[in-house]
C-alpha positions in Angstrom: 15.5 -19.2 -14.0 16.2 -15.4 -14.6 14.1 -14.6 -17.9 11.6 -12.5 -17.8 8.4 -13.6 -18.0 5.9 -10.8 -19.7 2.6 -10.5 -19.4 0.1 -10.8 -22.9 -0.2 -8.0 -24.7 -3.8 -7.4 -23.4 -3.6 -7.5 -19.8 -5.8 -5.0 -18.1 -5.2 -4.8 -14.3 -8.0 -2.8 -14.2 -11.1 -5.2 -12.4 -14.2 -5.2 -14.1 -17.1 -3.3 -11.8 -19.7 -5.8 -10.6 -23.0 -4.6 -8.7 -22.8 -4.6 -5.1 -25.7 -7.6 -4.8 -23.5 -9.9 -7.1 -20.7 -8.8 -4.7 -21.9 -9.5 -1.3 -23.2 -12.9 -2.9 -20.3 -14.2 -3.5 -18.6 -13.1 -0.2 -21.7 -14.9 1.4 -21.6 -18.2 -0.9 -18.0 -18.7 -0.6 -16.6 -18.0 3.0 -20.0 -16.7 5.3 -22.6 -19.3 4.4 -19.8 -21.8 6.1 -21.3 -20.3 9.2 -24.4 -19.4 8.8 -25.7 -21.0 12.3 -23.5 -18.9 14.2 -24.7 -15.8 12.5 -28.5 -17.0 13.0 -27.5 -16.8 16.8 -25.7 -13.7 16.6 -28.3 -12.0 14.7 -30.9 -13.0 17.2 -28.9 -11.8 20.3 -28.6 -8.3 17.7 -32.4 -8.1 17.7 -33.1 -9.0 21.6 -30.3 -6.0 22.1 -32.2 -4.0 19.3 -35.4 -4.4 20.4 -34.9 -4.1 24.1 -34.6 -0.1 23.2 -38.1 0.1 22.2 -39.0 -1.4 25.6 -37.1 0.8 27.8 -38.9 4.0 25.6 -42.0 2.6 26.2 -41.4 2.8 30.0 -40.8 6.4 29.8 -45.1 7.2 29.6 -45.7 4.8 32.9 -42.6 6.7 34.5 -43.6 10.5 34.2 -47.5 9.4 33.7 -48.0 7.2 37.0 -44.3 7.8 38.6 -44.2 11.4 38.4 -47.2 12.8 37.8 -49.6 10.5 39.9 -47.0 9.5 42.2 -47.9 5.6 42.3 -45.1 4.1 44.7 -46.4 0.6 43.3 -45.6 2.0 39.8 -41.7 2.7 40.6 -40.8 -0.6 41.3 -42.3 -1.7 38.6 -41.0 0.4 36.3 -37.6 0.2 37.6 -37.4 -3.3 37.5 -37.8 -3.4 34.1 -35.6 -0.8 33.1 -32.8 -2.6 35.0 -34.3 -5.5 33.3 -33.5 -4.2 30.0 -29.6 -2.8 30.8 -29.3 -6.9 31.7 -30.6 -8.3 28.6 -28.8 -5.7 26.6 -25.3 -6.4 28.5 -25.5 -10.5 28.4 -26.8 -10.1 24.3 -24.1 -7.5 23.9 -21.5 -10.0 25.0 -22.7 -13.0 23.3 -23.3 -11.2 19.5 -20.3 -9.5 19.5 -17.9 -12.6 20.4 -19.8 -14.2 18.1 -19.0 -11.9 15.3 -15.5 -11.2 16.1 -15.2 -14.9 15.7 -16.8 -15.6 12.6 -14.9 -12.5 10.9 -11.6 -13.2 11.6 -12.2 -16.8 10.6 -14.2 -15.7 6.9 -10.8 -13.6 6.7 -8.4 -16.0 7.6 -9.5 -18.4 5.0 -10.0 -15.7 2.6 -6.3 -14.8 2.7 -5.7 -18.2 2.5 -7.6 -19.0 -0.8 -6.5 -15.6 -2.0 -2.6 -16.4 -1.8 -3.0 -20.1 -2.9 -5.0 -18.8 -5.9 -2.3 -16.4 -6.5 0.8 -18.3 -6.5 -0.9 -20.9 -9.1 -1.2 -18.4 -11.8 1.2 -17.7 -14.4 4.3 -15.6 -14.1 3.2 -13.3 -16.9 -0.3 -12.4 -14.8 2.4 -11.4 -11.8 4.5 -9.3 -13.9 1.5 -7.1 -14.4 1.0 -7.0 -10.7 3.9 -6.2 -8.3 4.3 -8.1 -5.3 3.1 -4.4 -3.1 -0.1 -4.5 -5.5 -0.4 -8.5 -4.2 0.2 -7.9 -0.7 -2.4 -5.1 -0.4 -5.3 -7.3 -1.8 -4.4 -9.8 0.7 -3.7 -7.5 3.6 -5.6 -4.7 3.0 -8.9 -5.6 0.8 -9.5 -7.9 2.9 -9.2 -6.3 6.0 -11.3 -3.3 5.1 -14.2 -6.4 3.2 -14.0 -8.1 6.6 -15.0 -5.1 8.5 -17.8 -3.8 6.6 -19.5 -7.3 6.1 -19.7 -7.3 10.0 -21.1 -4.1 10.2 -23.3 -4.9 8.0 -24.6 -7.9 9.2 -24.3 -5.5 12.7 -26.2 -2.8 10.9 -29.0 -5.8 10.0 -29.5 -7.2 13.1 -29.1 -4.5 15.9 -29.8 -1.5 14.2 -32.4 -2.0 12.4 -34.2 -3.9 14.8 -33.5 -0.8 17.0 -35.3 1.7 14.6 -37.7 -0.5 14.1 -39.1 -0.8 17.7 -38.6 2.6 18.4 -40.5 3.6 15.7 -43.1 0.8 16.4 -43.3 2.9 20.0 -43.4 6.3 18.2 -46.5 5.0 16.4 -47.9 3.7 19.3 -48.0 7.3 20.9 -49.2 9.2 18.0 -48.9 8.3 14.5 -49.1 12.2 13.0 -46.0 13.0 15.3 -43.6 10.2 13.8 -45.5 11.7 10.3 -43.6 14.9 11.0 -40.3 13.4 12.8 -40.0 11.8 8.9 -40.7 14.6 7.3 -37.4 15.0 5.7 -36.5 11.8 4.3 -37.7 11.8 0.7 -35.2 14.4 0.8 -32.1 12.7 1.5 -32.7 10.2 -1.2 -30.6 12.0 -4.4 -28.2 13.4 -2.4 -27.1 9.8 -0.7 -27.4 8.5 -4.2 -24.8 10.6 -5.6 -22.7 10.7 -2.5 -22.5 6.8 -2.5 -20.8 7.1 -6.0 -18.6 9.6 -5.1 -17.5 7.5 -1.9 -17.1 4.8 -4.6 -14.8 6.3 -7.0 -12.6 8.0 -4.0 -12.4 4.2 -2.2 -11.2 2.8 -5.6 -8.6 5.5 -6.0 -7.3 4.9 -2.3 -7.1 1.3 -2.4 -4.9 2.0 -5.9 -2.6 4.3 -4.2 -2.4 2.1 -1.5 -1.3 -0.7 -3.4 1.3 1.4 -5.2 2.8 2.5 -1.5 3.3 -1.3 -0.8 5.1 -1.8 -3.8 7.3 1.1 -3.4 7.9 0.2 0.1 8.8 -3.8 -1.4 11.3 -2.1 -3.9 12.7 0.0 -0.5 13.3 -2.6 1.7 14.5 -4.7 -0.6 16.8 -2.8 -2.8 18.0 -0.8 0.9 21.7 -1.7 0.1 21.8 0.3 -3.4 19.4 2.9 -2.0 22.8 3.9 0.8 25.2 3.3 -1.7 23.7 6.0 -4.1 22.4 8.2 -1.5 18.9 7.8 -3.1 17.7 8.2 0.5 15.9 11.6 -0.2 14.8 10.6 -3.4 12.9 7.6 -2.1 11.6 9.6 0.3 10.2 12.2 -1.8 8.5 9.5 -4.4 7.1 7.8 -1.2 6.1 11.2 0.3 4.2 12.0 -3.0 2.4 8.8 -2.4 1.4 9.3 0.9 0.0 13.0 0.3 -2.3 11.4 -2.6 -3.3 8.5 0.0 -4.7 11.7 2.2 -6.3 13.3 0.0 -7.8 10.5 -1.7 -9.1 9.4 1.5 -9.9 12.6 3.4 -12.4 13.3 0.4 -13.7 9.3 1.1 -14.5 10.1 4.3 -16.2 13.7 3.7 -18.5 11.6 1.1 -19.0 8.8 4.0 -19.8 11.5 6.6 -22.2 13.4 4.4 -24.9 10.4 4.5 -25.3 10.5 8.7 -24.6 14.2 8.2 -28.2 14.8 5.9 -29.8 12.5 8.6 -28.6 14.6 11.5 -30.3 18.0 9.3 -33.2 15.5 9.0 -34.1 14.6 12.4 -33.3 18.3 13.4 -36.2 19.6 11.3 -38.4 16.2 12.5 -38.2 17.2 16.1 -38.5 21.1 15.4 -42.0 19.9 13.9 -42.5 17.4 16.2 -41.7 20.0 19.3 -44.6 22.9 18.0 -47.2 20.5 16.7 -46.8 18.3 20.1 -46.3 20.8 22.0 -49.4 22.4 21.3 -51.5 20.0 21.8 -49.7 19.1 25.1 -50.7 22.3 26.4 -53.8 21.8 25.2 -54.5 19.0 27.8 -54.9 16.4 24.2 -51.7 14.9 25.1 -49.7 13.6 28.4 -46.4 14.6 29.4 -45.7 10.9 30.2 -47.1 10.5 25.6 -44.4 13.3 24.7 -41.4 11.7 26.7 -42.1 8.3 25.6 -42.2 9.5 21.9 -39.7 11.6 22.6 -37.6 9.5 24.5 -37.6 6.8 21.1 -37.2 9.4 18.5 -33.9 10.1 20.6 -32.8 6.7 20.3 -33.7 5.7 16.7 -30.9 8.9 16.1 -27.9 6.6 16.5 -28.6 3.5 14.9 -30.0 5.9 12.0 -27.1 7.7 11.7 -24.7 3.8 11.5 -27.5 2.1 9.4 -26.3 5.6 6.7 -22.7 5.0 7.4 -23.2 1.9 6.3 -24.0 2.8 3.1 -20.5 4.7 2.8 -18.6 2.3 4.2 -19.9 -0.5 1.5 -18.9 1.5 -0.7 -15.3 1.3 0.6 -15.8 -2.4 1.0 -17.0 -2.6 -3.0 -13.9 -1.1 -4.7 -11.7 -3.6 -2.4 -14.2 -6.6 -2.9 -14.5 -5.7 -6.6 -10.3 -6.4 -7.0 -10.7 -9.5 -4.8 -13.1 -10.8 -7.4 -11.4 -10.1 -10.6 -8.2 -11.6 -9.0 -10.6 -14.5 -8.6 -11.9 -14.6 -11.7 -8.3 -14.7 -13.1 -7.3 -18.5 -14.5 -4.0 -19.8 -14.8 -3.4 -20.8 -18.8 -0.7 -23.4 -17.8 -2.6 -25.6 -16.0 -2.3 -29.8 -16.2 -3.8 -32.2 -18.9 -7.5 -33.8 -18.4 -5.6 -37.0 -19.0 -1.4 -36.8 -17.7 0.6 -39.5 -19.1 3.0 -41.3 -16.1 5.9 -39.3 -15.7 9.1 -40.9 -16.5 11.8 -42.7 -14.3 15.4 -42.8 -14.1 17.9 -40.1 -15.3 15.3 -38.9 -18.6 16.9 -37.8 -22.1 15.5 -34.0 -22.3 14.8 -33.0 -26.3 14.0 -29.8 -27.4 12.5 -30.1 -31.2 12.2 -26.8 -33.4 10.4 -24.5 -30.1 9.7 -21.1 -31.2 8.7 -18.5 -28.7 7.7 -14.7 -28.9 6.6 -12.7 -26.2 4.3 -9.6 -27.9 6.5 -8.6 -31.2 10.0 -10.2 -29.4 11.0 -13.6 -30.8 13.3 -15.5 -28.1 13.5 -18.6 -29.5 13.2 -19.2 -33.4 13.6 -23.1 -33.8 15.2 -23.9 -31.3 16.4 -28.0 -31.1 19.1 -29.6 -28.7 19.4 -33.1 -27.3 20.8 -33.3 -23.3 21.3 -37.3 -23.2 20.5 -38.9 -20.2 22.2 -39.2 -17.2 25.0 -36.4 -18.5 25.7 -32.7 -18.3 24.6 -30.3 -20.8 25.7 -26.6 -20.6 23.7 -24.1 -22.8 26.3 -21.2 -23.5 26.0 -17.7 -25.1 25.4 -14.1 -25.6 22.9 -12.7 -22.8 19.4 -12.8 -24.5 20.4 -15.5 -26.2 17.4 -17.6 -24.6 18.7 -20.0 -22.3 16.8 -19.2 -19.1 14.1 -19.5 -21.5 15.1 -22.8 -21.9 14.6 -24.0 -18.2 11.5 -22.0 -18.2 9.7 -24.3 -20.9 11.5 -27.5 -19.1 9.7 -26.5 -15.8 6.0 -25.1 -17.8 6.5 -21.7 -16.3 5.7 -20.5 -20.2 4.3 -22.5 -23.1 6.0 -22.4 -26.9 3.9 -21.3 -30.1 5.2 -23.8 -31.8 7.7 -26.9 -31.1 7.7 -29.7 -28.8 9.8 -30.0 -25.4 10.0 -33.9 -23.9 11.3 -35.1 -21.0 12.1 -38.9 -21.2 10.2 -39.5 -24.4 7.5 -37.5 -22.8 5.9 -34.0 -24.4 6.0 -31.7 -21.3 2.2 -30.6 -22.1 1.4 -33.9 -21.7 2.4 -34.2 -17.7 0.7 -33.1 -15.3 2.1 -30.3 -13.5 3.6 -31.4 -10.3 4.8 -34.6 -11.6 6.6 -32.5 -14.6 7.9 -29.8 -11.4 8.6 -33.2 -9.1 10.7 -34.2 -11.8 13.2 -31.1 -11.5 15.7 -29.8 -9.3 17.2 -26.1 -9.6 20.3 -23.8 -8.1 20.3 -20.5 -9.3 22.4 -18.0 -9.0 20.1 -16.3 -6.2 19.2 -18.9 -4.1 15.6 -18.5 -2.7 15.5 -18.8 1.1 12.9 -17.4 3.5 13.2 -15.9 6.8 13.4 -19.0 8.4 15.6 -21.8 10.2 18.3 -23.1 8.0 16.9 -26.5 8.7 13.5 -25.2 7.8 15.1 -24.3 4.4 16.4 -27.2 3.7 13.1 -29.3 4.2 10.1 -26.8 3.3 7.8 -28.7 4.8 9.1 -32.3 4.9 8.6 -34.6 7.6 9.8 -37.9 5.5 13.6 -37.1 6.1 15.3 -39.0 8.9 18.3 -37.1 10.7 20.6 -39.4 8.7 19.9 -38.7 5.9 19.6 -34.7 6.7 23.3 -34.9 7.6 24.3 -36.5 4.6 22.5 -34.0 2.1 24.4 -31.9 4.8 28.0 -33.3 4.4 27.5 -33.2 0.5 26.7 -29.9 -0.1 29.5 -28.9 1.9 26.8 -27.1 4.6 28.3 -29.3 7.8 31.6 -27.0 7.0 29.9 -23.3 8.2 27.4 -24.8 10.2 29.6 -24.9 13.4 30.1 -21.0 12.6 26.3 -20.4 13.6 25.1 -19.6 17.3 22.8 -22.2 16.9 23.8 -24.4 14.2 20.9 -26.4 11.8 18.4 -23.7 13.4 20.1 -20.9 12.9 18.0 -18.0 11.5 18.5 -17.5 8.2 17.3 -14.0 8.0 15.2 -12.1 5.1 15.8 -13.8 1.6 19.0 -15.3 3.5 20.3 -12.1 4.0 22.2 -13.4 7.4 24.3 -16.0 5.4 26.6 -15.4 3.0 26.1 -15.5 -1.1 28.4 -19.3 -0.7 26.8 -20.7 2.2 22.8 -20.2 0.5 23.8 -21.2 -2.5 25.0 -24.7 -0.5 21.8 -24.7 1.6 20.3 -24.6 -1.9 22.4 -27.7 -3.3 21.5 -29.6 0.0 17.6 -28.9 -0.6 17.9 -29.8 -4.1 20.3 -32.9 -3.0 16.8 -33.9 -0.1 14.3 -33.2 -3.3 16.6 -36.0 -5.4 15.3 -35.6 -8.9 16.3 -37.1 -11.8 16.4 -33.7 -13.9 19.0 -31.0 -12.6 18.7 -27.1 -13.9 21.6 -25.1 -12.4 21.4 -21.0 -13.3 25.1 -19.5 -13.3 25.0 -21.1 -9.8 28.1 -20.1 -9.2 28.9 -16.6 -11.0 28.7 -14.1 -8.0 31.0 -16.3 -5.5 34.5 -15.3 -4.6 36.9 -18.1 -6.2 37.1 -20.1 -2.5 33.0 -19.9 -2.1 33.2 -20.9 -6.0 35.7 -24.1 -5.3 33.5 -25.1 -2.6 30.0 -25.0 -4.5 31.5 -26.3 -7.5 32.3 -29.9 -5.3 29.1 -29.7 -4.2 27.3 -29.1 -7.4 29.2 -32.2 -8.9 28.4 -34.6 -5.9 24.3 -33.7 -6.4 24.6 -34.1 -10.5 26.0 -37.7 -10.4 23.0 -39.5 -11.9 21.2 -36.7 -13.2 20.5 -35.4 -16.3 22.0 -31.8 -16.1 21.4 -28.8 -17.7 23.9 -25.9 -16.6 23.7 -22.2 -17.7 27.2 -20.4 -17.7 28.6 -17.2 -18.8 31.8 -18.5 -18.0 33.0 -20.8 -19.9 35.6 -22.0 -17.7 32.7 -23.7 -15.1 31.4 -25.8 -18.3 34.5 -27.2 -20.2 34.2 -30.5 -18.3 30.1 -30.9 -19.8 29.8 -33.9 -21.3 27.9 -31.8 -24.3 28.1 -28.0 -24.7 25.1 -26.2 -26.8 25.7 -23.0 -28.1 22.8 -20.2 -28.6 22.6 -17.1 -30.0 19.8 -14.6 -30.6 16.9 -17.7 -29.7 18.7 -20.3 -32.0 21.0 -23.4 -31.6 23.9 -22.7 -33.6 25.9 -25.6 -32.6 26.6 -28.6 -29.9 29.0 -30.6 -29.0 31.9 -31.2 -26.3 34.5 -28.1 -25.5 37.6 -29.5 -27.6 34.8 -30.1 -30.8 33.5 -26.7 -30.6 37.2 -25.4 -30.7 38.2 -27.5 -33.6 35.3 -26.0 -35.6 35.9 -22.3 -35.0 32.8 -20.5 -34.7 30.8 -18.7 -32.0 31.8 -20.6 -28.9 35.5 -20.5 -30.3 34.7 -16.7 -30.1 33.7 -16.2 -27.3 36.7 -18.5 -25.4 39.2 -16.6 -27.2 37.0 -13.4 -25.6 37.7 -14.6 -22.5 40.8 -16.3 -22.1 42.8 -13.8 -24.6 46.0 -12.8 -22.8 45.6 -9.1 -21.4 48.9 -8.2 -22.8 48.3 -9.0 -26.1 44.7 -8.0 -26.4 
């Protein structure tokens, strides 16, 4: 099915912005709340490693006090007991939290990615015309790879650090509340200038997950399009548009991460200008005799601390901001809904070989009408070939026969039944289709041939085999059935995957057939081979064939002929001669004697 299927005329790619608390919500409600126990435990072991900080500064006034200073032998062992005690507690709660975490965020992402791709493949083609497949793979890859390691750091930032600054400044206080007055001195400061540089960090993550997505999709149209890239020595100029991508991807995110740094930056200036006031006010009254050496290093000793986990607890800031722009696409690619979707109440599909009707379908796409009234009858159990100018609408056709796109106007049954009236799988379960470029994945052969299937006995394998003539290359392979059958099939030739494709459809065994030009890009021997094939798996089916050459179709049981979205005429090859007209045109076009003109 080769038409193109367009996007509405309205489709903004661009997600709507959501505030970060909605955000993080429905991260939490829809893949972390699944695990909320573990977290519980992880976030405790956080705040036993947290809080075990303030404990060791709190030793530091008994050390230089009664250690030091007094010289209490009594007081060492004590002292030192506990500070080892603390390194423990830290290492075994270390362990534990960050195992714990590792496992719940891979997991949260795995079935993220999973979601994200099944929710993507069951909207419409139009919706993934308007979104490249490099675009698609860097939502899934990397949005939810940068989502997955904020949340944790996050959660990280909630439980350790935090904790952390929170017992260290419970010590501070404990020492002397006008010095940790001073140490904070600064802070009302830095609240406008984090403001504004968590919007700027915003805005410069948004741009770089853009550019990144655009990279993918360049790279997609490279690797994929490698052989007319060497052919036309576009080698340079791919690598200049793919160069000018990259350089934008720096600078977008080498101005991300100056915003990012500026937030632990403006604490760092902070705490500077806490301790300079902390260092001449304390000081002074340490030489006064007010204060004890042993009161100054144990304030000092958790000021120190509380610098790191301040300084992560304001990177955190930047880095949600990174997470946003990626979790903000996520969500509107969630919030997207399929328009095809199956009735509240499906009628029974039909059985047997069905009688396929098309009654006066019209279809536009924007301003472009490609089918204006369209009718034709394929009768059951018989071959129907839909014939004409490209553009004509006839991949359209298949496309309404399968619900990949719905009709303005018009009715499309399948054995009595109105298509809309199905529900989708059974309608899809229904059909069977070869195209002209057969869809296999870098997989085994046999792996192609069954997509999943475990029903399929060996026997009957070999038969779909034998019939669709795949038995006769298979012997060819290093290793036969499970030989690899490399990227989009790129390690068999154009005949041999369009047979695996006939023996698939000949496994599926549907009564409704839709074959594409299956056989328009094979040499004549590949072509004389498929062509046996194709006529062993349409025997019983109700077949529907698209052909440019007329010479594949002249056996049809019923030939319609189309041109510019309308039927202009039907019936068999010798009819449509008798009568003159388009198709008697376009025979004479392509069977005229080159000598004669």
């Amino acid at each position: 099915m080769t038409a193109t299927l367009r996007p509405p005329a309205d489709a903004d790619p661009r997600p709507p912005a959501l505030d970060r608390r909605g955000l993080f919500l429905w991260l939490w409600r829809n893949y972390l709340a699944r695990h909320w126990r573990w977290l519980v435990v992880a976030m405790i072991l956080m705040a036993i490693e947290g809080g075990s900080l303030g404990l060791f500064a709190s030793m530091m006034k008994p050390m230089f006090d009664e250690v030091f200073v007094a010289g209490k032998t009594e007081a060492l062992w004590m002292v030192g007991v506990v500070v080892m005690g603390v390194f423990i507690v830290r290492a075994v709660t270390s362990l534990g939290q960050r195992v714990l975490m590792t496992t719940i965020r891979e997991r949260s992402a795995a079935a993220l990615r999973s979601d994200l791709l099944g929710h993507l493949m069951r909207l419409d083609g139009g919706w993934h015309q308007a979104h490249p497949p490099g675009y698609l793979i860097e939502r899934v890859q990397g949005d939810v790879s940068a989502i997955n390691q904020v949340w944790a750091t996050l959660v990280t930032g909630a439980g350790r650090d935090l904790t952390s600054v929170i017992a260290l400044f419970a010590v501070a206080l404990s020492v002397e509340w006008r010095w940790t007055l001073v140490a904070l001195i600064g802070i009302p400061i830095l609240v406008l200038p984090s403001l504004i540089a968590q919007k700027y960090v915003r805005r410069r993550s948004r741009s770089s997950r853009e550019i990144a997505a655009r990279m993918s999709t360049r790279l997609d149209e490279v690797f994929h399009g490698i052989a007319p890239i060497k052919l036309n020595a576009l080698e340079g100029y791919q690598s200049e548009r793919y160069g000018r991508l990259v350089q934008a991807r720096v600078r977008a995110e080498i101005r991300a991460a100056s915003g990012q740094a500026a937030i632990p930056s403006m604490i760092d200036i902070m705490t500077g200008l806490g301790f300079l006031g902390v260092l001449f006010y304390g000081g002074a009254e340490i030489i006064a005799g007010d204060k004890s050496v042993g009161q100054f290093m144990a304030f000092f000793t958790a000021m120190s601390l509380a610098f790191e986990p301040l300084r992560r607890l304001g990177n955190i800031s930047g880095q949600w901001q990174t997470a946003a722009a990626s979790l903000e696409r996520l969500r509107a690619i969630f919030d997207a809904k399929p328009t095809l979707t199956s009735p509240a109440t499906p009628r029974s599909a039909p059985t047997g070989a069905p009688e396929i009707r098309l009654d006066d379908v019209h279809l536009t796409y924007g301003d472009l009408p490609v089918l204006r009234g369209a009718s034709f009858t394929a009768r059951a159990g018989r071959t129907t070939a839909l014939v004409g100018a490209s553009g004509a609408g006839k991949s359209t056709v298949f496309n309404l026969l399968a619900r990949l796109v719905d009709p303005q106007s018009g009715e499309i049954s399948i054995g009595g039944v109105p298509t809309r009236a199905l529900a989708l799988d059974d309608l899809r379960g229904l059909i069977s289709v070869v195209t002209q470029d057969a869809l296999l994945f870098d997989e085994t052969i046999r792996d192609n041939i069954l997509l999943g299937r475990t029903d399929v006995s060996e026997a009957r394998l070999r038969e779909a085999l034998d019939a669709a003539h795949v038995s006769d290359f298979l012997p060819r392979l290093s290793k036969g059935l499970d030989s690899p059958a490399g990227p989009r099939g790129s390690a068999l030739s154009g005949g041999q995957r369009q047979r695996v494709a006939i023996a698939r459809a000949l496994l599926r065994d549907t009564p409704v057939l839709l074959l594409d030009e299956a056989t328009s890009a094979l040499d004549t021997i590949s072509e004389s081979v498929v062509q046996q094939a194709l006529e062993r798996l349409s025997e019983g089916r109700t077949t529907l064939v698209i052909a440019h050459r007329l010479s594949t179709v002249q056996g049809a049981d019923s030939i319609v002929v189309m041109d510019q979205g309308e039927v202009v005429d039907q019936g068999s090859h010798a009819e449509l001669l008798a009568r003159g007209g388009l198709y008697a045109d376009l025979h004479a076009l392509q069977f005229r004697d080159p000598e004669t003109g």
